[in-house]
N, C-alpha and C positions, 0 to 999 in steps of 0.2 A: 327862610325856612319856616313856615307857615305852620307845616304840618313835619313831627318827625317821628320815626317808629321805633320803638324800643325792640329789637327782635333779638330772642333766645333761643340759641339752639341746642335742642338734649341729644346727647351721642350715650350707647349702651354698647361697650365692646368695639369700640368704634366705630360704630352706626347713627348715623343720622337717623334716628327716629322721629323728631317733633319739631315744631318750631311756633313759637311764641309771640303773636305781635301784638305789641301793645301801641295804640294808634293815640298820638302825643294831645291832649286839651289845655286850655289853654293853662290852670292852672290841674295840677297832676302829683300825687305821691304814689310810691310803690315800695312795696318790703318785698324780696326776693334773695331769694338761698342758694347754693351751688355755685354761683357765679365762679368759682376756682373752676370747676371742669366744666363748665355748658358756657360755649362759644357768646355773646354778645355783642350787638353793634345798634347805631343804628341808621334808617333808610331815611331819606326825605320820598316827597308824593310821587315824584317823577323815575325812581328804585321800585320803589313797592311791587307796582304790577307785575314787572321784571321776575323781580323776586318770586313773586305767589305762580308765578307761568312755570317755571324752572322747579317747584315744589310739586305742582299738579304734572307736570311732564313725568316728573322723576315717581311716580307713582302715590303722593301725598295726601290725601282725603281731610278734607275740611270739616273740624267739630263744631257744632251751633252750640247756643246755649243749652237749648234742650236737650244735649247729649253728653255734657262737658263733663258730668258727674255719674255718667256708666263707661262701660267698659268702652276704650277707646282700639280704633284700628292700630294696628302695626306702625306705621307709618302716615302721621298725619300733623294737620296745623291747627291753631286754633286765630281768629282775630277778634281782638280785647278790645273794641269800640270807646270811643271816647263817650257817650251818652248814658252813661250806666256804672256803678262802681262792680269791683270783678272782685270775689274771694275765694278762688279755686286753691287747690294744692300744692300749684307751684309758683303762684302770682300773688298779691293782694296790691289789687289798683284802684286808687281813691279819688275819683272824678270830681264828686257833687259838693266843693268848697263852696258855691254860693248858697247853700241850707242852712250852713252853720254858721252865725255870724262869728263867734269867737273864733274860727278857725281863719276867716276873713279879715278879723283885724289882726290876728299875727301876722298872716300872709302880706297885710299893708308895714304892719313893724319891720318883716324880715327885708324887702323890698330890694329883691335881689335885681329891679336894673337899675337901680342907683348904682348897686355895688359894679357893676358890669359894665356899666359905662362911665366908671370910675376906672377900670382898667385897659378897657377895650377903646375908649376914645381918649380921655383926658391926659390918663399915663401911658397911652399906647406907644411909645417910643421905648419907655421903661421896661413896659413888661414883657414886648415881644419879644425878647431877647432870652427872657428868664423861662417860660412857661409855657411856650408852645414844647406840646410833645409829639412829635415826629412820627413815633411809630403806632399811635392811635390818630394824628394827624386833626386833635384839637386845643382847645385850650384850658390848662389845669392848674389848678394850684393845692399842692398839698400842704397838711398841715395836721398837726396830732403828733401821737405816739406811735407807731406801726409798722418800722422795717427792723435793719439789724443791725448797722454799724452804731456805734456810741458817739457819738460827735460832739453832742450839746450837754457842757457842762452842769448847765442851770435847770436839768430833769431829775427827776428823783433816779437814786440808782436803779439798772436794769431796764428802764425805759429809754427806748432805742430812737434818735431822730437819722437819717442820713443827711449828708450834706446841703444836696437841696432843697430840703424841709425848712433850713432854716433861712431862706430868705426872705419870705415873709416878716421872720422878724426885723430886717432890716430895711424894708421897704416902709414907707408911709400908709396910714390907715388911714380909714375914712371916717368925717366928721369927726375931726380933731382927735381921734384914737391914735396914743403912742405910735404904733405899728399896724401893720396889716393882717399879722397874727389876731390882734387884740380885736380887729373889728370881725376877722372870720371865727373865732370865739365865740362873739357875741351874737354875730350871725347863727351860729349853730345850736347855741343856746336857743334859741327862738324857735330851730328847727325842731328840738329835741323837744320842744314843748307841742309844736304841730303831730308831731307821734305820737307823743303819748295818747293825746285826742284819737286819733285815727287806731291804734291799737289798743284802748279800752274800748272802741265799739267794737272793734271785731275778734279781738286775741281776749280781751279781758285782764291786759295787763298793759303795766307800764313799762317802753323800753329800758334797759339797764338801771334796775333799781337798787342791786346791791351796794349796804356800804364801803363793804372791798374797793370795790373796784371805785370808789365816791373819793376812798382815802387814799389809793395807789395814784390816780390818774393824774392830781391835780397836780397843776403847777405849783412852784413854790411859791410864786408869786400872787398867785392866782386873786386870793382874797384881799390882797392891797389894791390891786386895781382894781377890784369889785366886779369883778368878771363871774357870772352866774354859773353856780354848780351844775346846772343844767349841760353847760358846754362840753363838760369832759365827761357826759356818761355817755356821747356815742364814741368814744374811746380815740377815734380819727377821721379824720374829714377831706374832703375834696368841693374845691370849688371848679366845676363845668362848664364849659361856653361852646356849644353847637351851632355854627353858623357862618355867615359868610365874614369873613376877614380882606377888608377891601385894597391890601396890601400885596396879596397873594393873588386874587381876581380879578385887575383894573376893570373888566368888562364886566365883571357880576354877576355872572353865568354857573363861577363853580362854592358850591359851597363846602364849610370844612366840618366831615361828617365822620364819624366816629368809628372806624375800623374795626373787623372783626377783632376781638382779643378774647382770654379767659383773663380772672381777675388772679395776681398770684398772692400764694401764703396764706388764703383765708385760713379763716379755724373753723373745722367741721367738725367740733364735739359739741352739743348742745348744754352740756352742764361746764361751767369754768369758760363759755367762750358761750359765740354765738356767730354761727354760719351765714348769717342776715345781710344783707345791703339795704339799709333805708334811705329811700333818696325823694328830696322835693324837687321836683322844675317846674320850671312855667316859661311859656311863651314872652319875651321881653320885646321892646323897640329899640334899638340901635340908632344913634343920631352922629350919622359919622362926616363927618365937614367936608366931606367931595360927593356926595346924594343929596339929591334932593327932596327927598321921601323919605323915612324912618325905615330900617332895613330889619327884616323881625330873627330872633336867634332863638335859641333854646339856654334858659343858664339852669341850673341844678347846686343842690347843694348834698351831699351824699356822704352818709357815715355808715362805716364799716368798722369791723372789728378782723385785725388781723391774726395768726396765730402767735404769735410774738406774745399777743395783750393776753389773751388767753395763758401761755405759758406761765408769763409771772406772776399771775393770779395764783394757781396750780401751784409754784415754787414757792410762793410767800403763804402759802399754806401747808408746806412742808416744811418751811422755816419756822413758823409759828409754833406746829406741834412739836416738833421736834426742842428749841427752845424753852418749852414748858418742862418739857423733860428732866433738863438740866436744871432749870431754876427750881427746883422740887427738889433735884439734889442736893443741891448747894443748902437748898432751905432743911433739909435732913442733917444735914452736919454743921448745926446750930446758927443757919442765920444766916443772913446777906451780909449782916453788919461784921462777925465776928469769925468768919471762915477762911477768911485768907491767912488768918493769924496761926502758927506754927506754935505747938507749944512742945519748946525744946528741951528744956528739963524733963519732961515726962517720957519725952521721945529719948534721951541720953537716961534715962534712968532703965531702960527696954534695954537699949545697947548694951551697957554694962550687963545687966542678968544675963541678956544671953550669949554675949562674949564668955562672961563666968563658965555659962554650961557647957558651949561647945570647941574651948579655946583658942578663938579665933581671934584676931583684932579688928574686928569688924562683925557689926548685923546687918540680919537682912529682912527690915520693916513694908507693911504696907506704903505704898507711893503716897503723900500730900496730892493737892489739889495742884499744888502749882509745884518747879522744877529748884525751888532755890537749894532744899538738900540734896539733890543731886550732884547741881552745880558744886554745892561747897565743897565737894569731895575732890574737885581737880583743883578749883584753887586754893583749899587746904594745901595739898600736895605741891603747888609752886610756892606757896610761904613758906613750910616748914622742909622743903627739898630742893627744892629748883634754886631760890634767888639766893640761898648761901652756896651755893657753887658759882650760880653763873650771875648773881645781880639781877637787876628789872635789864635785863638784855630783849630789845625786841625780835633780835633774830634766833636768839635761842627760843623763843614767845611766838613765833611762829612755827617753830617746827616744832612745838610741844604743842600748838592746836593741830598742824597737820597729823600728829601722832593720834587723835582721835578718830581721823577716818580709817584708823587702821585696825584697831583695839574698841569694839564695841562693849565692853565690860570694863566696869571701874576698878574691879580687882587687877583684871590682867595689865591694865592700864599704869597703877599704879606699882606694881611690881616692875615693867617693862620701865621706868623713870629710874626706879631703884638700879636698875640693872643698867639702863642708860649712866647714870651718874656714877657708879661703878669705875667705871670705862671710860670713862672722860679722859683720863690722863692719854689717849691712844690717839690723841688728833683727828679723830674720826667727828663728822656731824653730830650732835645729839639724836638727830634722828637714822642715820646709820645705826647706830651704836644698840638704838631703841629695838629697831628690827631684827638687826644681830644675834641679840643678846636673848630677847624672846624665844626665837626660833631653836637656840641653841637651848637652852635650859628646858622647852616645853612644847617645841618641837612646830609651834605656831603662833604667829603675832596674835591674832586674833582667840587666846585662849580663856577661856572666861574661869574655869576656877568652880565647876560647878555652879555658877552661880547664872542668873539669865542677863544677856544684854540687852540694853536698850534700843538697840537696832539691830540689823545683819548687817555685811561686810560681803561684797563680791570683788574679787580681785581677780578671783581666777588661782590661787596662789605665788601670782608670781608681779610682781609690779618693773616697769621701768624706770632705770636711772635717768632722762632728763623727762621722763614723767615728776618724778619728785621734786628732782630741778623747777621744773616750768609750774609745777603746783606753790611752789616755796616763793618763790618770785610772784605770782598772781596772787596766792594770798596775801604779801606784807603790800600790793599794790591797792586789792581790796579793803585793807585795815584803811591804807592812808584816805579811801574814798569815801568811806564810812564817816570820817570825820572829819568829810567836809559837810557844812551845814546843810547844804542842801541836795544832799546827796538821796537817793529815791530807794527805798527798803525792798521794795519788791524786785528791785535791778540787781540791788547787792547780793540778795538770796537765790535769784534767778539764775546769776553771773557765777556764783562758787560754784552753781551745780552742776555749771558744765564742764566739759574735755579741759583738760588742761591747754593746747593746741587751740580753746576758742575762747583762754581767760580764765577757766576758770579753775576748781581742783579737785583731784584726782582722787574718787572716794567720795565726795561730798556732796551728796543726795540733799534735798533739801531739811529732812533733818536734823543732818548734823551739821549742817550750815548754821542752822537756831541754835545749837549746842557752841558753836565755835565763835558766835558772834554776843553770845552772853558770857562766855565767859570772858573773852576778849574785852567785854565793858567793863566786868567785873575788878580788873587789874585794871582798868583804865587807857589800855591799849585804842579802844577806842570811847572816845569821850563824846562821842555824838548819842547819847541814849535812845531817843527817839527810835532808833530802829529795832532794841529790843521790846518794844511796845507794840511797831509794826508789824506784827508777824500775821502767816496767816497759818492754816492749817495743809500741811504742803501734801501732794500728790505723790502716789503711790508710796500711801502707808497705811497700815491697818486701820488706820480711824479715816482718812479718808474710801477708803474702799466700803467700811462701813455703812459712811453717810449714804455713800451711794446704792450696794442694795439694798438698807433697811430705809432708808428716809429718802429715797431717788433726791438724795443734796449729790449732783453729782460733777458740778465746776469748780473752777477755783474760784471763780467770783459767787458762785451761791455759795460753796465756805465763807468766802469773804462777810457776803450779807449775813450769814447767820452769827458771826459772829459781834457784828455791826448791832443787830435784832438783840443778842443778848447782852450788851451792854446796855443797851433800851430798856429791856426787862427785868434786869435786876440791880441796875447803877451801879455794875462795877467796871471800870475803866483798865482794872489790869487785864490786856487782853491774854498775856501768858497764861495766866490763872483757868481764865476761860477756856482757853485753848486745851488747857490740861484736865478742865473737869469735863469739856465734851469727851476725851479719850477715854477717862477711866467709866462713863454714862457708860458709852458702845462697848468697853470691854466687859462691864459685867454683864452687860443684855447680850454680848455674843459667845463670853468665856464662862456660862453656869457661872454667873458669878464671882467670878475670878476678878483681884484687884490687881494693879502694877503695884510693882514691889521696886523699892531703891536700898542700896549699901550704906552705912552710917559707920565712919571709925569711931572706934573707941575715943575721948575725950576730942574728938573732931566739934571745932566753933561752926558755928551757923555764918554765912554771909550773905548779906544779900544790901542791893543798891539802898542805902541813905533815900530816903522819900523829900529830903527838904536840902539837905547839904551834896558836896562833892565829895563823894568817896563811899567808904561804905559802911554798913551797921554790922558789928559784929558779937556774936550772940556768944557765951562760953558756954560750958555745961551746964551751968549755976544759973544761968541766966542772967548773967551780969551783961549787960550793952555797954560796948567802948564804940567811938569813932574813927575808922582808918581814912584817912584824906589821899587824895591818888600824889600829891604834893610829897606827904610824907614818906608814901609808898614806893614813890622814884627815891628818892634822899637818902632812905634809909638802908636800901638795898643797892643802892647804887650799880654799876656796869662796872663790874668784872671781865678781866680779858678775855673772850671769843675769838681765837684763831684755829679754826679747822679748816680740813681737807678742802672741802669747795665752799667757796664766800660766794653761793648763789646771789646774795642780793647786789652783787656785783655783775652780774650778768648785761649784756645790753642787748635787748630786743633785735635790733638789725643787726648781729652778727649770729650765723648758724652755731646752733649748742655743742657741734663736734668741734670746732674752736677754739672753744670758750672753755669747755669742761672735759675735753677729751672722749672717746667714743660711748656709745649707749652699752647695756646690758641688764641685764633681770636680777634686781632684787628677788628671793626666795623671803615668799611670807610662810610658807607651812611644809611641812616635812609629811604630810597625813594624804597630800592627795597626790592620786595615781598620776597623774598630768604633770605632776612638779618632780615623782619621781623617774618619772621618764623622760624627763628633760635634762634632768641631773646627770642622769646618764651619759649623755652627748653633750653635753656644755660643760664649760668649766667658769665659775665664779672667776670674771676679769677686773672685781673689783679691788 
């Protein structure tokens, strides 16, 4: 292939309006945009004519130079000569390499038929296997950042390799380069420097000069192997080979030429991306061991930027501001150093006044930053109510977390226990009894007391009996998963929040999945900690929704990184904390100001996890610190008899739950909605 033609075709509304050829020399660079919608391929010499016959038939009128820069026909071509460089509107083609000698000794540096007949003869057994692409019908090799699946561990997050991207890494490089990666790198590196050359004489800039994008791209590795900055600011790359492959043509008649395609995903926004193809080729010799002549090919080296690259720029730029945000706040409420600290004396000195004033046993305070007073409030409630009835029982500890998806309010909560352990002597489940006892006294499980929950509650008002079954059972299955050590956070949280029927339970959105799996540490139920660290910020909750229309944060993995970014920016590793001051940021930027507010009983301790030991820190009103050890905490409260109605944790999976626990029926959670009253009507409680 002597001679080959880079030819574009523009379609407007699906019309072939124009067509582009650019006529191949020996050594050749080109910058060119649109490539996602205008068709390219390209011709060898013996196409061409063909081609321009089939253009002029169809009614296509040829622009000369002289005319290239007025008003063009309807319908017409242009041909971009190789004797000449071109800088029109939709091309920039850089012929005259032998002017400049600097551009000449990179072109000797980059010395793409080393590299080519590095693959096309020497490992051509190797790579023909890997890299011919079928439905352009030449030979590629990618490499970069710039699709969409995740595959390769060792990219920074959000940068996306597919599968076959990473072969390269495993293949052999040339001139004793690790890999094949590391020489097409370096190759590219050298490319990126020939552009820059060619786009300060004509653009007046340097391709991808931001440090963004300088600090996102790179490998992690990058700078130990000394691999030049230069390589990752064309963001991805492709290595090219147009030409005769003597495997496929024993006779050497057909050569393998580069089929019509558009290019897919580019980014067409000019700021945060860039719509560009830049690509070097040149004319190479082929020295392949059944000719007797050197066979000549086309190779290229070609960087694009896809929209992928573009987006994460875009999102770590929303990460960023948004981040400052919060770090501003945290640094308003006295410091990075000194803001996680609760000061509970002052906060118990509040309580009591305002208990005094409106005689309640309980206040109701602006929220902290982070959830430990919150928390303290249910397992106040199992120290001083639960485990003198029932002991550290884990199946009474399981249906006292299931009782949370029920009761989004700590007040209604804590009554509905009261009322629960009331009732106990009646053989009924603790969480039977819970329901019961609610609905009867107040007409709705879910009753808050005046007071606001910290989540909603959709039931519908009506719950199923081996719904609670199969939730009782899937959660103490959860607990035991949780502390196995290697057990994965995002599965655990992922896993509660589904169907009962697919694992997991019933009510438990993700979170109050966070809710259930910290208090569940807190007792020591589960002793794997790690995952109350793991958390992310879970979907569809007001703070996520936030993210999403005021700061377009709108995945869970952009939650994820942002919250990744603010342990970055402020050194704090408590990711709960974090978690809790992005909520309270978004709510007063979207509620006037409004802060979350949590419950405090009256002379109620503070708990929260022990930072160096096993067990917990335990705060009094006075501020006195004691140490509860989860050791102590089983020992001392020991297991009290639990014989109720259904021994769900008894249950076995392969036998049907009409079986096991005699037929289904509807729990009644509320007395207040028209649907449960009308149901009431026609059914009758079979419980």
């Amino acid at each position: 292939m002597v001679n080959s033609y880079l030819t574009i075709e523009k379609h407007i509304n699906d019309e072939h309006v124009a067509s582009l050829v650019v006529e191949q020399s020996e050594i050749q660079a080109y910058i060119v945009g649109d490539l996602h919608c205008s068709p390219h391929g390209h011709l060898n010499t013996y196409e061409l004519p063909d081609y321009i016959d089939q253009l002029v038939t169809a009614g296509f009128e040829e622009v000369g130079l002289e005319d290239i820069n007025k008003e063009r026909p309807h319908k017409y071509y242009i041909l971009l000569s190789k004797d000449k460089d071109w800088n029109i509107r939709e091309i920039l083609v850089f012929n005259n390499f032998h002017r400049y000698p600097r551009l000449m000794e990179l072109v000797e540096q980059l010395d793409l038929g080393s590299l080519a007949n590095f693959l096309l003869v020497e490992k051509w057994e190797e790579t023909k296997h890997n890299w011919i692409d079928p439905k352009r019908n030449n030979f590629q090799v990618n490499f970069g950042r710039n699709h969409v699946d995740q595959t390769d561990s060792t990219t920074i997050p959000g940068m996306n390799i597919p599968q076959h991207h990473k072969k390269p890494v495993k293949f052999p490089g040339l001139d004793n380069d690790d890999n094949l990666e590391e020489t097409l790198f370096k190759k590219q590196s050298i490319n990126t420097q020939i552009m820059d050359i060619i786009t300060m004489m004509f653009m007046g800039r340097k391709i991808f000069v931001e440090e963004e994008r300088l600090d996102l791209l790179t490998k992690p590795d990058m700078l130990r192997r000394g691999l030049d900055e230069d390589a990752v600011r064309s963001d991805a790359g492709v290595f090219f080979y147009n030409g005769l492959f003597y495997n496929r043509s024993p006779q050497g008649c057909v050569s393998a030429n580069l089929h019509w395609h558009t290019d897919g995903a580019n980014d067409y926004r000019t700021e945060g991306g860039s719509n560009l193809n830049y690509c070097f080729n040149q004319i190479i010799k082929m020295d392949f061991d059944n000719r007797s002549n050197e066979v000549l090919g086309r190779a290229a080296l070609t960087m694009y930027q896809k929209q992928c690259v573009g987006d994460l720029i875009a999102r770590r730029e929303a990460t960023m501001r948004f981040a400052e945000i919060v770090k501003r706040y945290i640094e308003d409420r006295n410091g990075l150093n000194t803001s996680q600290e609760i000061d509970w004396v002052g906060k118990m000195e509040l309580v009591h006044h305002q208990c005094d004033e409106d005689g309640n046993d309980f206040a109701t305070l602006p929220a902290d930053a982070n959830k430990d007073c919150y928390n303290s409030w249910f397992i106040d409630i199992l120290f001083e109510k639960v485990f003198p009835v029932y002991g550290w029982n884990i199946y009474v500890l399981v249906e006292f977390l299931f009782c949370l998806t029920l009761t989004p309010s700590p007040i209604g909560f804590k009554h509905g226990v009261e009322y629960a352990l009331n009732a106990s002597y009646n053989n009924k489940n603790f969480v039977y009894n819970f329901i019961k006892e609610m609905v009867f006294h107040h007409k709705a499980v879910a009753y808050h007391f005046d007071t606001k929950g910290r989540y909603q509650v959709s039931s519908q008002g009506l719950l199923s009996h081996h719904a609670i079954q199969l939730s009782l059972v899937n959660l103490l299955s959860l607990i035991q998963y949780a502390n196995n050590t290697a057990s994965d956070s995002n599965k655990l949280y992922k896993t509660m929040a589904k169907k009962p029927d697919k694992g997991g339970v019933q009510g438990s959105g993700e979170l109050v999945s966070l809710t259930i799996v910290k208090i569940a540490t807190l007792v020591g139920a589960i002793r794997n900690q790690n995952h109350v660290n793991n958390i992310s910020i879970p979907s569809n909750t007001q703070t996520a929704k936030r993210l999403k229309n005021n700061y377009g944060i709108a995945t869970k993995a952009h939650r994820r990184e942002l919250l990744n970014k603010l342990e970055e920016v402020t050194g704090i590793e408590n990711r709960p904390f974090l978690e809790n001051c992005i909520c309270e940021v978004l709510r007063m930027n979207s509620d006037n100001g409004s802060e979350g507010a949590e419950n405090i009983r009256r002379n109620q301790p503070l708990y929260q996890l022990h930072p160096t030991r096993n067990g917990l820190k335990k705060t009094s009103q006075r501020g006195q610190e004691s140490y509860v050890s989860f050791e102590d905490m089983y020992r001392r409260n020991g297991r009290k008899a639990y014989n109720p109605r259904y021994k769900w944790w008894e249950i076995r999976p392969d036998v049907p739950l009409m079986n096991q626990i005699g037929g289904d029926y509807d729990e009644v959670l509320t007395l207040n909605s028209k649907l449960v009253q009308d149901y009431m009507m026609t059914h009758n409680d079979t419980s």
